[in-house]
VOZATOR-594277 format. One record per residue (C-alpha): x, y, z. Coordinates in pm, whole numbers, plus 32768, in hexadecimal, padded with zeros to 4 digits. Layout:
% VOZATOR-594277
XYZ ...
% end
This chain:
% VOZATOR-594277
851980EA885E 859481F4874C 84DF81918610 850F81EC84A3 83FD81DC8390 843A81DB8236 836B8293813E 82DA83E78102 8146839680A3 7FF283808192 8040820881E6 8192828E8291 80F183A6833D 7FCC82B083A0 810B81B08462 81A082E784E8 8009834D85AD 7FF681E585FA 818881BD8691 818F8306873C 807582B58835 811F815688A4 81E781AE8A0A 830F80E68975 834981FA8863 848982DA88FE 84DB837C878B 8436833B862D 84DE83B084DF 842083A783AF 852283978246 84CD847B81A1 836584BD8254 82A585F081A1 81E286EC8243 80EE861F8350 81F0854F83D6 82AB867484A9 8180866C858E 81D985048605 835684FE85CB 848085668518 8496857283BB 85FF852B8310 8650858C81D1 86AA84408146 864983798044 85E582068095 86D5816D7F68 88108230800C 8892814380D3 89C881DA8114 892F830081B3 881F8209826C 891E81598301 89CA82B88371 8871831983FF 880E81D184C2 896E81BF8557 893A833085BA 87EC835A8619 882081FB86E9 86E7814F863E 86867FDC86AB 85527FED85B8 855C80018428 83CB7FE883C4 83ED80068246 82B880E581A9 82C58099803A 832C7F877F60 8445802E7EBE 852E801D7FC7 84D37E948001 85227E287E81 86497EFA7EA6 86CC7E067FA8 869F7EEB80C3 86807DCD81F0 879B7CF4815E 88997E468180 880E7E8B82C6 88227D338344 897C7CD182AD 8A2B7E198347 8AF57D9D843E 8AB17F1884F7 895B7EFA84D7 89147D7B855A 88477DDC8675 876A7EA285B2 85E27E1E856B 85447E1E840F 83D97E1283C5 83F27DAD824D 84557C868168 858D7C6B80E0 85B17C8D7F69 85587B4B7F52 84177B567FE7 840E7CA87F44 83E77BF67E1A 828A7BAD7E23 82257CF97DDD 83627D797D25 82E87C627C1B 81B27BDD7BC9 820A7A897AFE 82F37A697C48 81A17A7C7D04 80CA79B97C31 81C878B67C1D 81C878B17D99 802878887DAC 8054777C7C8D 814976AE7D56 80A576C47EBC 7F2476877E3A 7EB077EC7ECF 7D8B78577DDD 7DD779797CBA 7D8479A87B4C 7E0C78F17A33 7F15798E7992 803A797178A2 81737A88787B 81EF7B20775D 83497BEB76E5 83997CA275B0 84117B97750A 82D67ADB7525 81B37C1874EE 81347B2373BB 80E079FD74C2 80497AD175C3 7F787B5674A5 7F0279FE745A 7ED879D675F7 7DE47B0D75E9 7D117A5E74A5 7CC77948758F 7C407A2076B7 7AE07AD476F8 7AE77C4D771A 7B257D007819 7C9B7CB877BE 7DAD7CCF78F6 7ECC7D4D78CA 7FF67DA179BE 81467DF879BA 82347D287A74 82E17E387B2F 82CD7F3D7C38 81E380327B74 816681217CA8 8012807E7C7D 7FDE80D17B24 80767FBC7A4E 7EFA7EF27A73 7E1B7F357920 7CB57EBC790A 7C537ED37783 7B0B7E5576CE 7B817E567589 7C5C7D3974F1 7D4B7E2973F6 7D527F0C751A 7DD47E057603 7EDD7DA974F5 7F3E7F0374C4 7F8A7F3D75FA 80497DE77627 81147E8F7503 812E7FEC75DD 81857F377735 82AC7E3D76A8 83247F6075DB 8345807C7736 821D80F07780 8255808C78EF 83D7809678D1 849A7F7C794F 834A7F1B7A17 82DC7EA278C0 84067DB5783D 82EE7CBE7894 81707CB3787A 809C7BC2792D 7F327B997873 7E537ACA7959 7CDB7A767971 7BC77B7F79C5 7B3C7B487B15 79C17BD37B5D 799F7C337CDC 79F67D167DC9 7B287D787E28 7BE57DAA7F98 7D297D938015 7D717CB68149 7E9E7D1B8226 7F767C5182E2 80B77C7083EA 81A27B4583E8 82F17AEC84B2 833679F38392 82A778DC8468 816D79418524 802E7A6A848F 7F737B8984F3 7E527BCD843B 7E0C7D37841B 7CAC7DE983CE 7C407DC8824C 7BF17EED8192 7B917F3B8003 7C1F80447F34 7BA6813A7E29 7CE881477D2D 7C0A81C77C08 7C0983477BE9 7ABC838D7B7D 798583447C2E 78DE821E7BE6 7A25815A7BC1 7A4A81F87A79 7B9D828D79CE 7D1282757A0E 7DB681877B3E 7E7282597C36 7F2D82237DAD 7DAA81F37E41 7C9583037E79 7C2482787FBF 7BB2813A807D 7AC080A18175 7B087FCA828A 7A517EAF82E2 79DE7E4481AA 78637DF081FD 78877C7A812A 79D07C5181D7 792B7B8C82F0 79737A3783C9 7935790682C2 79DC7A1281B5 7B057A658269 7B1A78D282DF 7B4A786C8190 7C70798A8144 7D2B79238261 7D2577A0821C 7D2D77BF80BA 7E4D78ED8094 7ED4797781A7 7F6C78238225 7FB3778B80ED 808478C380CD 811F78D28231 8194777081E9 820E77CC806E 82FA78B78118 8390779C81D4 837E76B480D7 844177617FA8 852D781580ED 8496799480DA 84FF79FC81F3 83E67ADD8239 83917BE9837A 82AC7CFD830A 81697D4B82A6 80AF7C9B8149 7FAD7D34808F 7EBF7C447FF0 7DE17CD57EC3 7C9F7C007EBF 7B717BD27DE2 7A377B577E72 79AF7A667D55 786D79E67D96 78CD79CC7F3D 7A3C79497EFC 7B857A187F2F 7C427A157DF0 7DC37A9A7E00 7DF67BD27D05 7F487C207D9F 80567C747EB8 80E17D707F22 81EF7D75804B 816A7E8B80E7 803E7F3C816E 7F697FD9808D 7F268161803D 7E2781B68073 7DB080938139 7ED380D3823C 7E03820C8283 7CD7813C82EB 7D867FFD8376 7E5980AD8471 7D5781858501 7C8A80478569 7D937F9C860E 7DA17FFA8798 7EDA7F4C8804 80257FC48841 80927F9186E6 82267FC18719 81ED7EA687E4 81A17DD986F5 82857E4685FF 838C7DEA870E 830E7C9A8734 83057C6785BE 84697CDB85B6 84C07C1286C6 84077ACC8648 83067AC48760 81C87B6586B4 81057A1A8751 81147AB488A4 804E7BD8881C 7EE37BE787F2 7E637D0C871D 7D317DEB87AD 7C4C7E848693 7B687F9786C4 7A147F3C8635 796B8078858D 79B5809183EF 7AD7816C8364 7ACD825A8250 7BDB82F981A1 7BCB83F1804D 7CEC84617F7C 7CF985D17F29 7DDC85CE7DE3 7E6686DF7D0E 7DC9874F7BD3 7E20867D7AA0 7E9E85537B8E 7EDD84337B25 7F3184F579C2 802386237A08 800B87367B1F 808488397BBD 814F883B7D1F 8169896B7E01 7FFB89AF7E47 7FDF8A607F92 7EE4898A8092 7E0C8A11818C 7CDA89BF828D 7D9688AC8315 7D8D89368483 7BFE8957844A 7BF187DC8429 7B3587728553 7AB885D185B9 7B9185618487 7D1184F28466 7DD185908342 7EEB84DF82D6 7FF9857281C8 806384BD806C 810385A47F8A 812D86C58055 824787B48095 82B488ED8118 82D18A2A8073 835D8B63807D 82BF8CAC8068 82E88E02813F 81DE8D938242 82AF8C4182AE 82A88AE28222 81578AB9818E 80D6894D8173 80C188DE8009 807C87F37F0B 81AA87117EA7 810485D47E0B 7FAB85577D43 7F3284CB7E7F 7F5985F97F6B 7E8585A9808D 7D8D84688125 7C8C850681F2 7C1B83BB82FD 7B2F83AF83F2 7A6982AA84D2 78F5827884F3 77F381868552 779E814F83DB 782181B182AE 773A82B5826C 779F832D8396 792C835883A3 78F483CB8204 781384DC8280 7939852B835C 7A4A8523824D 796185ED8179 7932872A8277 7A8D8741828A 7B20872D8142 7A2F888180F5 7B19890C81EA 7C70889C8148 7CC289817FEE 7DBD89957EFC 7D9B89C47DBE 7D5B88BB7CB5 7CD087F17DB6 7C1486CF7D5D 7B67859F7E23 7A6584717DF0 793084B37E98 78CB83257E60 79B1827D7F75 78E181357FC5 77E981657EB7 77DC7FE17E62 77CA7FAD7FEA 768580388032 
% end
């Protein structure tokens, strides 16, 4: 099978490790890939949203397997182009159409969708510029923290989390009036939820599940959970709480309620869905979707799983992911972000990396990386905020952090910056 992956971050590179070990793989592509992929396949210089040049490539390149990355390409419409191409009918897509798409590409879409299909998530009510007086009047009525999100794709920054009542209305004010772009046309402001958070992963054909290992995420960018939201600082895999009667009650209570929403509203649906929990008081609360794996919990989640995965993604393609049973390796999963300096504010690009080839016991997976050009070659170097998850198993946590830790000393470039409390609310 010649496969194509679309996306250029560590969650792409992390499908590419996974997909180049399975004995089905014959070629793999990776659109536009970045500076870690070209150790498992072929990057091509194309962007996801080109479909005219996509279509050139898969024809080309003879691909049977699309595995979208990011959600971009999804909202865009990606699947429906690919599967209403007359020259590209025989082709497989792991990801929703733009439909199904939907339930990330707008969050009243998604809400709407819990609301309707009783799956559990936090009151809420949504809010344009023509109405910024009423969702002021919606924020008098709440308790602090205040919520507030924008309804578009916002590259996992449109979420704010603000004690103070004028602040929350100020920024109500900022987020109707661009401060997201188009991501902000509409706000959703919905109730606080005290917990912990995880994210829950799941493969579907559209009519039967997978459920893939859990894992949490760090997304604040100072330690402690404290500052700005970025693209994710690292994760853990399992999640010690995550455990049988847990995990019971997400399945029964979300992940089939929303397997059988799909069919029910006619989403057609074959990809992977990323459920954003909050453990309140021992039950699983929905925060959001997304219709994709996570970064940087793709780093983590992948690494765990010991089957063939491009078998599975060619039964999900194929509609017969209940013929596949998924084989998990038990030890815990670390993964932690090394971002450039000033991220997620401005920063600088270009930064020569090195140490990589010291990197011993761990798996280093690319994000925003690139390839320069100097005298000596084509240096590896920065191209992104998130530059590069450093993952590794161990027994414990302790033990695969202590792993990510000894070899992150050995990767420089300059500005770098890292959190050096991965799992600190685990222990």
């Amino acid at each position: 099978m010649n496969t194509l992956i679309l996306g250029s971050g560590g969650r792409e590179h992390a499908l590419a490790y996974k997909i180049a070990q399975s004995p089905l793989n014959d070629n793999l592509y990776i659109a536009p890939g970045n500076a870690g992929t070209p150790d498992h396949g072929i990057n091509l210089d194309i962007n996801p949203t080109d479909f005219v040049n996509l279509k050139k490539s898969i024809l080309e390149k003879k691909i049977g397997l699309v595995v979208v990355g990011p959600e971009a390409p999804l909202v865009a419409g990606v699947t429906d182009f690919i599967e209403s191409d007359s020259d590209l009918k025989n082709v497989l897509v792991v990801g929703p159409g733009k439909l199904g798409a939907t339930l990330e590409g707008s969050k009243d879409f998604a809400k709407e969708f819990m609301y309707r299909h009783g799956i559990p998530t936090a009151a809420y009510k949504c809010f344009d510029k023509n109405s910024i007086e009423e969702g002021k009047k919606f924020l008098d009525n709440l308790n602090a923290p205040y919520v507030l999100k924008a309804d578009g794709l916002a590259a996992g920054k449109g979420v704010l989390i603000l004690n103070d009542l004028s602040e929350a209305k100020q920024e109500l004010e900022n987020m109707l009036n661009g401060k997201f772009g188009k991501a902000g046309d509409k706000v959703v402001i919905e109730e606080f939820l005290s917990g912990i958070e995880l994210s829950v992963f799941v493969l579907t054909d559209g009519d039967s599940y997978m459920i893939l290992p859990e894992a949490k995420d760090y997304k604040r960018i100072g330690e402690g959970d404290s500052g700005l939201n970025t693209g994710g600082m690292g994760a853990v895999s399992p999640v010690p709480f995550a455990k049988g009667a847990f995990l019971k009650k997400v399945e029964e209570r979300i992940v089939k309620p929303t397997i059988e929403g799909f069919k029910k509203d006619g989403i057609a649906y074959k990809g992977f869905v990323f459920i954003g929990l909050m453990n309140v008081n021992g039950d699983p609360i929905v925060i959001e979707y997304n219709v994709r794996m996570g970064d940087p919990e793709s780093e983590v989640v992948l690494p765990r799983i010991t089957s063939d995965l491009l078998e599975v993604l060619i039964a999900t393609g194929e509609g017969r992911l209940s013929e596949k049973k998924l084989e998990i390796d038990e030890r815990t999963a670390t993964t932690v972000m090394l971002v450039s300096g000033g991220y997620p504010g401005d920063y600088q690009k270009g930064k020569v990396i090195t140490g990589l080839e010291g990197v011993e016991e761990a798996i280093v997976f690319h994000a925003g990386t690139g390839f320069g050009s100097t005298n000596n070659g084509k240096p590896i170097v920065t191209n992104g905020g998130r530059v590069i998850a450093v993952s590794a198993l161990g027994i414990n946590m302790e033990e695969a952090l202590k792993i990510c830790y000894l070899n992150i000393e050995k990767i420089k470039f300059e500005g770098k910056y890292f959190r050096k409390d991965i799992g600190f609310d685990l222990v």
